[in-house]
C-alpha positions as CSV (number, residue, x, y, z in Angstrom):
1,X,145.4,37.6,144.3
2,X,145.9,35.5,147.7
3,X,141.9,34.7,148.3
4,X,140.0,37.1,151.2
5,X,140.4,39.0,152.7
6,X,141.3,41.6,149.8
7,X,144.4,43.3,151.7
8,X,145.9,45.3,148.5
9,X,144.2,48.2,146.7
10,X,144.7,46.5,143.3
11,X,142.8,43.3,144.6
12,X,140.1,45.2,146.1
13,X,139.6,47.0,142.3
14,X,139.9,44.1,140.5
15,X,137.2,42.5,142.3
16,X,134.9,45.4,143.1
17,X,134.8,47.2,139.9
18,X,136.7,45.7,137.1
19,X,134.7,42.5,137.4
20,X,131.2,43.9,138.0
21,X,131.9,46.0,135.0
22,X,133.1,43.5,132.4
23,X,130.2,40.9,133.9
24,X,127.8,43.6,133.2
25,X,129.4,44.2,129.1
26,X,130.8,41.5,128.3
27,X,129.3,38.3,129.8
28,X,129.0,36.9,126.4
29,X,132.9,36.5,126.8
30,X,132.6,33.5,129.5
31,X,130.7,31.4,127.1
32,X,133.6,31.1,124.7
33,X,134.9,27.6,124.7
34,X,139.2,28.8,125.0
35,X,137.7,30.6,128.0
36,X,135.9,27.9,129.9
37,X,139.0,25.8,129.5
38,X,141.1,28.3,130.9
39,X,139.0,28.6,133.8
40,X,139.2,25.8,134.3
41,X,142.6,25.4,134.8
42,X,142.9,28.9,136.8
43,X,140.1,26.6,139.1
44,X,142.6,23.8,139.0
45,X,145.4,25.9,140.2
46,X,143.7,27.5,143.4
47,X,141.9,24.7,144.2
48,X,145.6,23.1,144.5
49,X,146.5,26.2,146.7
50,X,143.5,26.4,149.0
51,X,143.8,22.5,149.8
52,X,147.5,22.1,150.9
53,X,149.4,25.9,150.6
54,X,150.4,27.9,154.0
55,X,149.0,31.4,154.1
56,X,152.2,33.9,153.9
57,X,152.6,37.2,155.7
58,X,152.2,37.8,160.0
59,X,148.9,37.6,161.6
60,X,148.0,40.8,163.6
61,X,145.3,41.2,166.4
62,X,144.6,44.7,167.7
63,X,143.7,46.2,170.5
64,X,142.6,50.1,171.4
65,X,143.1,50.3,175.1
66,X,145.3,48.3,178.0
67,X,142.1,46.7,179.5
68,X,141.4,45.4,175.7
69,X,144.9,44.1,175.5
70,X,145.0,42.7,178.7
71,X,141.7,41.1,178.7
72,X,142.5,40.0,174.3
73,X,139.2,41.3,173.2
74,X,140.8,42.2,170.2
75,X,138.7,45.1,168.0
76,X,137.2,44.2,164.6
77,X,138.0,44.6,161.2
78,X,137.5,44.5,157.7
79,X,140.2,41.4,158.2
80,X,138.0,40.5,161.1
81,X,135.0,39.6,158.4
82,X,137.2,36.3,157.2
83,X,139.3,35.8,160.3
84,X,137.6,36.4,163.3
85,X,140.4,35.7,165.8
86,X,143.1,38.5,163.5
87,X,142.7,42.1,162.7
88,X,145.0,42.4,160.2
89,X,147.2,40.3,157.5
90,X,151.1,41.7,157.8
91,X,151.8,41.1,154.2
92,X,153.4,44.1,153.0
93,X,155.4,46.3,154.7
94,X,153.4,48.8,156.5
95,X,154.7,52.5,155.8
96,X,152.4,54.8,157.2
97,X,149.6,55.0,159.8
98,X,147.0,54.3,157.0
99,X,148.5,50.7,156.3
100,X,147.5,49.8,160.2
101,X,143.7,48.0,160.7
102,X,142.3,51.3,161.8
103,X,139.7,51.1,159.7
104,X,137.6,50.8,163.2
105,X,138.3,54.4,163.7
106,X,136.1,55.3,160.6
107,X,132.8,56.7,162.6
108,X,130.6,54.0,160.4
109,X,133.3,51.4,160.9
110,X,132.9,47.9,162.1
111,X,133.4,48.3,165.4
112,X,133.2,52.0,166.2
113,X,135.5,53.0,169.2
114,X,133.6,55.1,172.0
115,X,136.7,56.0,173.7
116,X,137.1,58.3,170.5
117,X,134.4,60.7,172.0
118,X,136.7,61.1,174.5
119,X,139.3,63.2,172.9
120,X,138.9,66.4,172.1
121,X,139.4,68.4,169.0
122,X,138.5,67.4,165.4
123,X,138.8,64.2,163.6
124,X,142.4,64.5,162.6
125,X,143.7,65.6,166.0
126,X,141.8,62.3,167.3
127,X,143.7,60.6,164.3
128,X,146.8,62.0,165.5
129,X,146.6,60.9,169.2
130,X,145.7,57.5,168.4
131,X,147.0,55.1,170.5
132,X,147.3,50.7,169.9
133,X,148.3,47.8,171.0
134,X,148.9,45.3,168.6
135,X,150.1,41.4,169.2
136,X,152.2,39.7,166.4
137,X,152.0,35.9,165.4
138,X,153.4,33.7,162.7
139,X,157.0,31.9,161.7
140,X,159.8,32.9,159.9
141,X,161.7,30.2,157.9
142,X,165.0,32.1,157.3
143,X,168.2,30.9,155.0
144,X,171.3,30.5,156.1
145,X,173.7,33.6,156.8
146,X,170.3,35.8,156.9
147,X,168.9,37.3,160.1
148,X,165.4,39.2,160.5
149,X,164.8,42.6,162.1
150,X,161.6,44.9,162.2
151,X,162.2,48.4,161.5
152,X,159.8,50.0,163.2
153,X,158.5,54.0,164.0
154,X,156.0,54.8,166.5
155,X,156.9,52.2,168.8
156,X,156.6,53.2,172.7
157,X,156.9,49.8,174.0
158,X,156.5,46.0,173.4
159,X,158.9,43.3,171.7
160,X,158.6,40.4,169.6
161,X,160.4,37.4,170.3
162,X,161.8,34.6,167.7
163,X,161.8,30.9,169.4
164,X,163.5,27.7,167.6
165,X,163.0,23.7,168.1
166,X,166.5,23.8,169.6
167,X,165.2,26.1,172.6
168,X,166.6,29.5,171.5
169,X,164.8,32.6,172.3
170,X,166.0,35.8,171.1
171,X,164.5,39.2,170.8
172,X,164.1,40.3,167.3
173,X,165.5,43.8,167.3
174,X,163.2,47.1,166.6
175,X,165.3,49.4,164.5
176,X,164.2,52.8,163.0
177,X,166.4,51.8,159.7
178,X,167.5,49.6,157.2
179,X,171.0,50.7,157.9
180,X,170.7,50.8,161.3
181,X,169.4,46.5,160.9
182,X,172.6,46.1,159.2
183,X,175.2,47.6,161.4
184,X,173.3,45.3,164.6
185,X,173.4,41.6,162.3
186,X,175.1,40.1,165.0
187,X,171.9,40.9,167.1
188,X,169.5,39.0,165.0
189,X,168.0,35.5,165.5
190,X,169.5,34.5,161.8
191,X,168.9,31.1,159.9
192,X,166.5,28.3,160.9
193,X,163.1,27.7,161.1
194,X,161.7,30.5,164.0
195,X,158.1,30.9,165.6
196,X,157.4,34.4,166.2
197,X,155.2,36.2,168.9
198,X,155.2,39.3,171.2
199,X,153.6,43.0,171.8
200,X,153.8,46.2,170.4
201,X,152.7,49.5,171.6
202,X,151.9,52.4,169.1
203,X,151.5,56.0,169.9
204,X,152.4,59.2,167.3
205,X,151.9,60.4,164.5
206,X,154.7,58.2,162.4
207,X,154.0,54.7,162.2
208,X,155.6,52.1,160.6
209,X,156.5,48.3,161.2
210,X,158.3,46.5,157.9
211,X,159.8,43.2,158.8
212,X,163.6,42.7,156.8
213,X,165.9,40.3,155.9
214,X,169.9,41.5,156.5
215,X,172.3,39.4,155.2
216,X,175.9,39.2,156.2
217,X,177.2,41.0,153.8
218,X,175.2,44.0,154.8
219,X,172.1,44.1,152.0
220,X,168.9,44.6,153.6
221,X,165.3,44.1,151.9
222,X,161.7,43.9,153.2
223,X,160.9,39.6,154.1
224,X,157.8,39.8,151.8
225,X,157.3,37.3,148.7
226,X,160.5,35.5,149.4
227,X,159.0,32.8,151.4
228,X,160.0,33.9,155.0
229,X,156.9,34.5,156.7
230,X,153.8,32.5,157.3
231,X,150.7,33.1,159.3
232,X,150.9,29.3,161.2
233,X,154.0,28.0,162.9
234,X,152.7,24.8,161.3
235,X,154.8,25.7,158.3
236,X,157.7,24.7,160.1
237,X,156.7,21.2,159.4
238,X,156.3,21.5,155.3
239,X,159.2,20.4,153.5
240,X,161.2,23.3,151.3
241,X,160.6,21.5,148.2
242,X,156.5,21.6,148.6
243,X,156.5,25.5,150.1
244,X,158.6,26.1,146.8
245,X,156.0,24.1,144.6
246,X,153.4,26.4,146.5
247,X,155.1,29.6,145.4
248,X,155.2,28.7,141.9
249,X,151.6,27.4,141.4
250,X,150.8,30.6,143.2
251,X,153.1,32.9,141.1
252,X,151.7,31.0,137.7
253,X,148.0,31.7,138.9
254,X,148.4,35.6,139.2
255,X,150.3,35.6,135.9
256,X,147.1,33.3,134.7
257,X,144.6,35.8,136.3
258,X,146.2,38.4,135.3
259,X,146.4,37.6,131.8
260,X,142.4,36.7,132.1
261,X,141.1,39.9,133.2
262,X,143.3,41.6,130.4
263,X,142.0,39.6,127.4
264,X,138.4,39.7,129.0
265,X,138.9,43.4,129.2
266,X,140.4,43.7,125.4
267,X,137.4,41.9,123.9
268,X,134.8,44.2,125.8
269,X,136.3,47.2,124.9
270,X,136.4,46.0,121.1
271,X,132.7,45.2,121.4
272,X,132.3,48.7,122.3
273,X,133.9,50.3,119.7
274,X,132.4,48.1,117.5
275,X,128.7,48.7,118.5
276,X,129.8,52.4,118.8
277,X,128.9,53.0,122.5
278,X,132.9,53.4,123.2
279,X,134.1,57.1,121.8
280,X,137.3,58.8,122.3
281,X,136.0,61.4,124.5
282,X,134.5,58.8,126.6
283,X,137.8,56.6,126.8
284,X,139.8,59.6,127.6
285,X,137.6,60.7,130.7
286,X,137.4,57.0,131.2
287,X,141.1,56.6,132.2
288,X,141.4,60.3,133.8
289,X,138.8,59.1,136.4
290,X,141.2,56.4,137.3
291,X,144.2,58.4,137.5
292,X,142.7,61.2,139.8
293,X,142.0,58.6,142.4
294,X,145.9,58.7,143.0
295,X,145.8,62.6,142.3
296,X,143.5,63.3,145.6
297,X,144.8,60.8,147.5
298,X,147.3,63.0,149.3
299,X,145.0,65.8,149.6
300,X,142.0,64.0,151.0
301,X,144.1,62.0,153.4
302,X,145.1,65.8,154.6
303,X,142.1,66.6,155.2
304,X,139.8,63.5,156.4
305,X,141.8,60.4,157.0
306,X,139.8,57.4,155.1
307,X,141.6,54.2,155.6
308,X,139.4,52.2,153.5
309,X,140.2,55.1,150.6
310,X,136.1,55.4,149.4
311,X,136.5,59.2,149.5
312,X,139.4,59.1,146.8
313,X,137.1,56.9,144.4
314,X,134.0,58.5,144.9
315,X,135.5,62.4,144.2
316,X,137.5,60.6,141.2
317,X,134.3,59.5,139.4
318,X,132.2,62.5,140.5
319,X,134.9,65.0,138.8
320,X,135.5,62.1,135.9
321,X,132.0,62.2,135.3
322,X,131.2,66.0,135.6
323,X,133.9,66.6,133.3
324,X,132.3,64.6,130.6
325,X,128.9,66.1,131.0
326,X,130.1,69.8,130.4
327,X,132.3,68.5,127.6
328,X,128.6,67.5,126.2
329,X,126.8,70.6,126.8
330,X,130.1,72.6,125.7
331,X,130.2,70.4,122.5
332,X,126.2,70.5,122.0
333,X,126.3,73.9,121.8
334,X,129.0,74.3,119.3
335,X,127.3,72.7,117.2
336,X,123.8,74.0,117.4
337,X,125.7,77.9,116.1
């Protein structure tokens, strides 16, 4: 829960249906005096972190053709609605052509790309022969003995670049594997404080661009939530000791938040059940509506890629919901023989 833009699929259904939903049943909840206290505090604790704390991950702008690159009129995004100069928060490690800000390409999408009609064939081929050109900003604050590499797939050209306040520049090295990063360590810009920037050119159907860290020894691991990458090279500047108070009063908000929702959530289900609105049947195709969103998920994206993944909820509550209603009629009519 790192603030907006919503970046993570368990953010974004926290805060667009969990919440609605328990403001809606169970508002009576907030005016409990142990609750406003803890607020409160949760208040206390991310008003801390939105004063002083650097934002972590890579800052991404995109671009859908060489004259957009070369003029940076970068194209807009969902990220674009609380950053205007990104497209995209690198924060996680990006695995598939669906973690990439495309959600442009969606024909209703912020900023719909003409060049699309262009293309022939249907909607997937047009998926498939996507093309992009992406910059990549931010700083890496790396340990000693520990070097960082992007393993990367769908890369046709472009390179980032790692500079330090000593004057090194060294290019960080694009590797298709984690193996492959730690056979080439003595490549790697490695320790030290490094500001990061350069281009990279995407064409194909695999996509993929994971920053790692590869230590001497030879273990490699994705550079997300250690405290590697920020967003601003300004973080060079920050002490260890107050980017490491950061991460703790960040870590013991989501533990706090987390804890929240789930009592908040407990106490409106038990007013349900005991007002008797809450039945088994209706629990049961309850939590099978929010297990079939991850059942379609690999079947729609077959069939109509959907980056913003509204298809997979909306066909997961219709069926949910559809199934209940004949479980009605079915059970009405039992027991009117």
């Amino acid at each position: 829960f790192d603030g907006l833009p919503w970046t993570s699929s368990s953010e974004t259904l926290v805060l667009v249906a969990l919440v609605p939903c328990l403001l809606i049943l169970g508002w009576r909840f907030l005016y409990l005096h142990r609750v406003v206290m803890g607020l409160g505090v949760l208040f206390l604790f991310k008003l801390i972190l939105f004063m002083g704390a650097p934002s972590s991950g890579l800052g991404v702008k995109v671009y859908t053709n060489p004259s957009n690159y070369e003029n940076r009129e970068l194209t807009r995004t969902y990220a674009s609605l609380w950053n205007e100069e990104i497209s995209g928060l690198l924060v996680r490690p990006w695995t598939q052509k669906f973690d990439f800000p495309i959600d442009w390409f969606l024909p209703l999408g912020l900023s719909p790309i003409n060049e699309l009609s262009l293309i022939e064939g249907t909607l997937e081929e047009k998926f498939r022969h996507m093309k992009l050109w992406l910059t990549v900003d931010g700083a890496a604050l790396l340990p000693e003995g520990t070097g960082l590499a992007l393993v990367v797939s769908g890369v046709v050209d472009g390179k980032l670049v790692a500079n330090n306040s000593q004057g090194q520049s060294l290019n960080i090295l694009l590797v298709s594997s984690f193996e492959e990063a730690s056979k080439r360590f003595g490549e790697l810009p490695v320790g030290g404080d490094w500001e990061i920037s350069g281009n990279l050119h995407y064409y194909g159907e695999n996509w993929t661009l994971i920053p790692v860290l590869v230590e001497k020894g030879g273990n490699v691991a994705p550079a997300f939530e250690k405290g590697v990458l920020w967003q601003n090279p300004s973080v060079i500047e920050k002490s260890s000791s107050s980017l490491t108070f950061y991460r703790i009063t960040a870590k013991v908000f989501d533990y706090g938040l987390c804890a929240f929702l789930f009592a908040w959530m407990v106490w409106c289900l038990r007013q349900l059940v005991q007002s008797k609105v809450l039945t088994l049947p209706l629990a049961c195709f309850s939590m099978a509506g929010v297990g079939l969103i991850w059942v379609f998920e690999p079947i729609l994206d077959r069939i109509h890629p959907d980056p913003a993944h509204l298809a997979h909820l909306g066909l997961a509550t219709t069926a949910a919901g559809g199934g209940l209603l004949l479980w009605w009629i079915w059970k009405k009519q039992l027991s009117t023989v």
